[in-house]
C-alpha positions as semicolon CSV with decimal commas, in nm:
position;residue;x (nm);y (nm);z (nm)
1;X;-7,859;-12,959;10,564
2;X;-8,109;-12,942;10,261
3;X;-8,274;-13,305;10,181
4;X;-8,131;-13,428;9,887
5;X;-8,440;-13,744;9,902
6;X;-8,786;-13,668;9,942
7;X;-8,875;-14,037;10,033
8;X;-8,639;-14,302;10,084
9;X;-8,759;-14,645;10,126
10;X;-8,660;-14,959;10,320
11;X;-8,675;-15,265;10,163
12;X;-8,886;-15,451;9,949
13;X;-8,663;-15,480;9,661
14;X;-8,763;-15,827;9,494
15;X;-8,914;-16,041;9,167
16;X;-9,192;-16,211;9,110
17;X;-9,262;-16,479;8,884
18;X;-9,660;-16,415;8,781
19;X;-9,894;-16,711;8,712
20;X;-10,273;-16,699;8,550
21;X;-10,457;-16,908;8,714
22;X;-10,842;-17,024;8,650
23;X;-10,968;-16,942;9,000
24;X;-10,841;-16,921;9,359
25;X;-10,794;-17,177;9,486
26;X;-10,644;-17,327;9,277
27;X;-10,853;-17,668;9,131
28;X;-10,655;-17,981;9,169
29;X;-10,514;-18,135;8,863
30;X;-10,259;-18,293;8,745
31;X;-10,170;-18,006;8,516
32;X;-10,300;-17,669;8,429
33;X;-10,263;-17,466;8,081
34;X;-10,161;-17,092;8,157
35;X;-10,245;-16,852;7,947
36;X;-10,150;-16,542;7,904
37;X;-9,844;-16,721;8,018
38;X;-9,585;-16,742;8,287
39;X;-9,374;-16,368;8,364
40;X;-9,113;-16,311;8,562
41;X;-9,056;-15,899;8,693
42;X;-8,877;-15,723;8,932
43;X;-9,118;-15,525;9,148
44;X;-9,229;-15,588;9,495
45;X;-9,355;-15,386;9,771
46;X;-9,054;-15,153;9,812
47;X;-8,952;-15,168;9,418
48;X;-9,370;-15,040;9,350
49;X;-9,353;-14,818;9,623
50;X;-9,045;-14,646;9,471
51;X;-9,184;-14,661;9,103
52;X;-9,537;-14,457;9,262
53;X;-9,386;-14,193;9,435
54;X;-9,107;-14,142;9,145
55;X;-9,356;-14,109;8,918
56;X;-9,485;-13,852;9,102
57;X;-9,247;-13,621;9,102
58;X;-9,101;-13,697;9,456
59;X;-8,717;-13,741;9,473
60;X;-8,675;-14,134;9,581
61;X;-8,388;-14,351;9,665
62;X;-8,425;-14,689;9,730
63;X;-8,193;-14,952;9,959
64;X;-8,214;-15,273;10,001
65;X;-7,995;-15,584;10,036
66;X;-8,003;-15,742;9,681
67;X;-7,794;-16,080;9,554
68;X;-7,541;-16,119;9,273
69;X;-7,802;-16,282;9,086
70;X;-8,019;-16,284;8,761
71;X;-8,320;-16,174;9,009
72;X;-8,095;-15,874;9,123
73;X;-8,021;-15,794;8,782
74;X;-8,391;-15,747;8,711
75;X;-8,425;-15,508;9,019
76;X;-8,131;-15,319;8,918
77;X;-8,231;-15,251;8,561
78;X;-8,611;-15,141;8,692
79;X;-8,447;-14,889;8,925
80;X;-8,189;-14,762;8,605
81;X;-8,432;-14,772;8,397
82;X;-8,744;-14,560;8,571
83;X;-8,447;-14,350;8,687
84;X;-8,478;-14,420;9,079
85;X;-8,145;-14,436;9,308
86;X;-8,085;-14,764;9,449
87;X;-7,852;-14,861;9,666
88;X;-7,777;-15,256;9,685
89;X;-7,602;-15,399;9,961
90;X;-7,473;-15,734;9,877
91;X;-7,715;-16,026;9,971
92;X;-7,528;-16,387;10,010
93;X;-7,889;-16,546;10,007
94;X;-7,981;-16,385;9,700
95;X;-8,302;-16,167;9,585
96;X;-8,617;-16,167;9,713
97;X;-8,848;-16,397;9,497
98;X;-9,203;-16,473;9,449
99;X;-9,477;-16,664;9,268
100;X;-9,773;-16,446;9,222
101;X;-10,108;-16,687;9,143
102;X;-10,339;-16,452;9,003
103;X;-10,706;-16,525;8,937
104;X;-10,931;-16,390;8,659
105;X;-11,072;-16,172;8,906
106;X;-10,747;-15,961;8,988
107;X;-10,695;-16,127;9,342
108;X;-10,394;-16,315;9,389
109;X;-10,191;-16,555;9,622
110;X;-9,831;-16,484;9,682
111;X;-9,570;-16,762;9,753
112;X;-9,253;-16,646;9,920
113;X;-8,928;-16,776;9,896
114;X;-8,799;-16,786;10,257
115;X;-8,461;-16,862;10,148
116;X;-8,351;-16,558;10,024
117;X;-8,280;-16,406;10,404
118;X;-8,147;-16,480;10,750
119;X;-8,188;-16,401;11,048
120;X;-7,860;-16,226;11,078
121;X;-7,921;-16,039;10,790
122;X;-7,860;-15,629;10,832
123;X;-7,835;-15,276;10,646
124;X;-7,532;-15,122;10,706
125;X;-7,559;-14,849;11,021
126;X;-7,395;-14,626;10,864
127;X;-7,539;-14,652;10,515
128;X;-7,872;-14,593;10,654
129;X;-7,741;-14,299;10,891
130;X;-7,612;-14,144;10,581
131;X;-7,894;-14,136;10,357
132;X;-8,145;-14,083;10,628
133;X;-7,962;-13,728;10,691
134;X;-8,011;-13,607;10,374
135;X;-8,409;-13,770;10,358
136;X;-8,730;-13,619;10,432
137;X;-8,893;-13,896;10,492
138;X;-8,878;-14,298;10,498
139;X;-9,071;-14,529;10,417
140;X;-8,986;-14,907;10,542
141;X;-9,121;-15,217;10,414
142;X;-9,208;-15,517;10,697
143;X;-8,924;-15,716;10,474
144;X;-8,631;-15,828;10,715
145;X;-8,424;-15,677;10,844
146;X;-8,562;-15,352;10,783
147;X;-8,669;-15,339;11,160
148;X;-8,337;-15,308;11,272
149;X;-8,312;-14,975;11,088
150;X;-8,672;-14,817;11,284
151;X;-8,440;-14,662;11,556
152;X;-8,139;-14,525;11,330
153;X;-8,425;-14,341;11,163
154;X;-8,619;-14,171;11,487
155;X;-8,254;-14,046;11,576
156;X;-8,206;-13,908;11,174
157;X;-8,577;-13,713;11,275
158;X;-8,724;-13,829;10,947
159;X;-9,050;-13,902;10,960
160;X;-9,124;-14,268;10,890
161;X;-9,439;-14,482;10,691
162;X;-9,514;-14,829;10,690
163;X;-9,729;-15,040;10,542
164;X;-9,824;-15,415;10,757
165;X;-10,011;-15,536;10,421
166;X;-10,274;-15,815;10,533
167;X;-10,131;-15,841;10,941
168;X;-10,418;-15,961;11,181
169;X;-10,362;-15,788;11,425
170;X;-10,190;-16,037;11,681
171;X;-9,851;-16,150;11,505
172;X;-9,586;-15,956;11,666
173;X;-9,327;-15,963;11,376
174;X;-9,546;-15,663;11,251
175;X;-9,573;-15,464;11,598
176;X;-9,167;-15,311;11,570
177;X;-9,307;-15,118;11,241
178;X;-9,660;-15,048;11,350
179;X;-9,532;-14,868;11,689
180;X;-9,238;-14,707;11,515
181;X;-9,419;-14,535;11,176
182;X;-9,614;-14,180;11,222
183;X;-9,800;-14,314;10,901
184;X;-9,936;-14,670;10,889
185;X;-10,098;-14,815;10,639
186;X;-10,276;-15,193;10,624
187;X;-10,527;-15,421;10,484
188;X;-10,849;-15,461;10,642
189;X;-10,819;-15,819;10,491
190;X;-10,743;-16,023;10,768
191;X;-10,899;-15,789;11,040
192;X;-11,203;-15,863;11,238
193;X;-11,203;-15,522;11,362
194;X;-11,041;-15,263;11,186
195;X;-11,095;-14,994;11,382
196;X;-10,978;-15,132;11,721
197;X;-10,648;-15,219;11,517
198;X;-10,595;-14,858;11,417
199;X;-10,650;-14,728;11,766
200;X;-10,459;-14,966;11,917
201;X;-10,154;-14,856;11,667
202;X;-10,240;-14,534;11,727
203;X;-10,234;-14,562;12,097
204;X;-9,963;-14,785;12,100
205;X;-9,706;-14,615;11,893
206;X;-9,647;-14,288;11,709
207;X;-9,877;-14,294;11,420
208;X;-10,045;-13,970;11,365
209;X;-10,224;-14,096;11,066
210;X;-10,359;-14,459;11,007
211;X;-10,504;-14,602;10,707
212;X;-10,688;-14,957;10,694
213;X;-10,719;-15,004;10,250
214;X;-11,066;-15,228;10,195
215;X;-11,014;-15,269;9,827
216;X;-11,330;-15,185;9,618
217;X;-11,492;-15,079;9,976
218;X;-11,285;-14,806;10,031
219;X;-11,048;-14,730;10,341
220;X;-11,087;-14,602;10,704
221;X;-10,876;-14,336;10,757
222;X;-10,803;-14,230;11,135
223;X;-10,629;-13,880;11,196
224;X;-10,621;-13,681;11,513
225;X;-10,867;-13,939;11,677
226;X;-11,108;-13,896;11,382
227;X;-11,240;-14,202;11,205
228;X;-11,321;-14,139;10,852
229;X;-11,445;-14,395;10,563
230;X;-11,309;-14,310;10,250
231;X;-11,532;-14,394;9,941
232;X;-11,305;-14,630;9,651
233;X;-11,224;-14,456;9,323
234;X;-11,400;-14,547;9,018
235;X;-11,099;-14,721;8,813
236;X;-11,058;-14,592;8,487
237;X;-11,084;-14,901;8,317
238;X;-11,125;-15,283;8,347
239;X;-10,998;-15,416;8,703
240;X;-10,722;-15,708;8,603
241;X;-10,526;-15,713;8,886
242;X;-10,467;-15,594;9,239
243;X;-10,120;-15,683;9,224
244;X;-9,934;-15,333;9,381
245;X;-10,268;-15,153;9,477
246;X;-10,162;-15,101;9,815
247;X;-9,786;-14,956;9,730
248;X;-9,949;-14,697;9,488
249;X;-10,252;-14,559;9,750
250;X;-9,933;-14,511;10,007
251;X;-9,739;-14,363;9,768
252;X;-10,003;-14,109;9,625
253;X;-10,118;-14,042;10,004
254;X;-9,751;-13,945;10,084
255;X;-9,723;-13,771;9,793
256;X;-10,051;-13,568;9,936
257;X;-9,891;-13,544;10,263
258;X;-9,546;-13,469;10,217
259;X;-9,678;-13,178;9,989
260;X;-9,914;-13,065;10,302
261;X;-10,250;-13,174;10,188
262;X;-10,537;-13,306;10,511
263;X;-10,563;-13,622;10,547
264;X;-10,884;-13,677;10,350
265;X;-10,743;-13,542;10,031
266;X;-10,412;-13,750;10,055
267;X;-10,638;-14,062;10,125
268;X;-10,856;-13,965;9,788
269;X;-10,549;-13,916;9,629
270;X;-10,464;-14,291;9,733
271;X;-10,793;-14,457;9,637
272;X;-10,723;-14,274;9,282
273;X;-10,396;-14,464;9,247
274;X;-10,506;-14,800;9,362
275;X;-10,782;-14,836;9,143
276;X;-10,561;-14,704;8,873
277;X;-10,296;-15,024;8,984
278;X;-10,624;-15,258;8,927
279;X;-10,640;-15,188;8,573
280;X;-10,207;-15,261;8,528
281;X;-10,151;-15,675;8,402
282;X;-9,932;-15,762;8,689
283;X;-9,659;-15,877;8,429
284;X;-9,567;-15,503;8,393
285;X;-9,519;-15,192;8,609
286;X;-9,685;-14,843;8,543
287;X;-9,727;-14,586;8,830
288;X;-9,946;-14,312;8,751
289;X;-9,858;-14,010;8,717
290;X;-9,948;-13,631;8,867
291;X;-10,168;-13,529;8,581
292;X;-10,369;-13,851;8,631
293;X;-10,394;-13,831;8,960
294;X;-10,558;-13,464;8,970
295;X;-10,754;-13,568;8,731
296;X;-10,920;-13,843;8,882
297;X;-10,907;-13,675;9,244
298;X;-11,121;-13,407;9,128
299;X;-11,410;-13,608;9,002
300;X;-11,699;-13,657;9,278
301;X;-11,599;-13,961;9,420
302;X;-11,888;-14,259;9,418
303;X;-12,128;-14,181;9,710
304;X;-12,024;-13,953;9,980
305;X;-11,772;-13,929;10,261
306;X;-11,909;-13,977;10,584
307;X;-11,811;-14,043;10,965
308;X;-11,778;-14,424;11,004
């Protein structure tokens, strides 16, 4: 059968509610004046991830379970309107929610509501069979339950991406999806050594190609035993926010790789689109697009690649 979806992704679907904060941590006072004021937008990892690799030209569906709520109204009218297929299975505990604190300098701290699941909570089987059939790839989010779905997709023989955001390593909530994905990407955040982290996924699990994101220090990219530092892309204008920085380098990398580019190139691809998502005001969403992304692929990238 033909694939009908290029990348389908697991999860993620959420809002967040986005608050300007002086600095990180936050002072202690009895109040605080926000300015440029309070937001509240759908778009979390699986809704940015979706956005990226839409705007690139990839055909995306997205599923997720989503509540009868005003937050699920948000994350349905993103998806309708950037014209991406969602499919929202009913969620009794409501939408995934946030509150993004976001300091001048672009990092932020995100609070989670951890009411909006249970334990109990699952994707249909057969929704996910079905849609995985006609997919050429997935892409699943560390949300729950989205590990329950890992084996349903090895037996679909989609190939399947993941990205553990700032894990450290130990926490075995992340190790289903590390051991599971033949892409992986991750934050070098919270890692004291980043490249015993990839080789242990590596050696662990399936992935083929692991990617540990280092913000404005680049990435370490390890393919075929190879470890590789990848040089950051020059943004193309003022850094505001890292909010989404991560979604858009995986989905510009699998853009590269679904479309058969080395693992270098997709990796430069997804330092271009980061650093592009650090110049997008986390109160809206804006993926960039192919042109952009040639474009700023092809200028020589700040210092050189070498072997780490």
């Amino acid at each position: 059968m033909t694939a009908e979806i290029d990348v389908l992704v697991l999860g993620g679907a959420g809002v967040d509610t986005i608050v300007h904060v002086p600095e990180l941590p936050v002072p202690l006072a009895d109040s605080h004046m926000i300015r440029p004021g309070i937001v509240t937008r759908a778009g979390q990892s699986g809704d940015f991830l979706a956005l990226g690799t839409s705007a690139l030209g990839l055909r995306t569906h997205h599923l997720d379970l989503i509540g009868d709520d005003h937050e699920g109204d948000l994350v349905r009218a993103l998806h309708r309107d950037h014209g991406i297929a969602l499919t929202a299975v009913p969620q009794p505990c409501g939408t995934k929610r946030a509150v993004n604190l976001v300091g001048p300098d672009g990092r932020r701290l995100s609070l989670y509501d951890a009411t909006r699941w249970a334990e109990t909570d699952r994707l249909p089987e057969e929704t996910v069979r079905s849609l995985a059939a006609v997919s050429r790839h997935a892409h699943v989010v560390i949300t729950q339950p989205c590990a329950q779905a890992l084996p349903l997709l090895r037996q679909a023989g989609v190939t399947v991406s993941t990205d553990l955001h700032d894990w450290d390593g130990a926490n075995p909530y992340h190790e289903p999806f590390a051991f599971a994905a033949d892409v992986v990407f991750l934050s070098a955040a919270a890692l004291t050594d980043p490249e015993a982290t990839m080789r242990r996924i590596a050696g662990r699990g399936r992935a083929r190609i692991v990617v540990a994101t280092a913000g404005a220090e680049g990435a370490l990219l390890l393919a075929d035993g190879e470890l590789t530092r990848v040089p950051a892309a020059e943004p193309p204008a003022p850094v505001v926010d890292s909010n989404g920085a991560g979604d858009a380098f995986a989905a510009a990398f699998l853009h590269g790789w679904l479309g058969g580019e080395p693992p270098r190139r997709c990796a430069r691809l997804g330092a271009v689109a980061g650093a592009h998502a650090c110049t997008v005001p986390s109160t809206r969403v804006a993926a960039i697009g192919p042109r952009a992304l040639l474009a700023g692929a092809a200028e020589p990238a700040p210092g050189s690649v070498s072997d780490a």
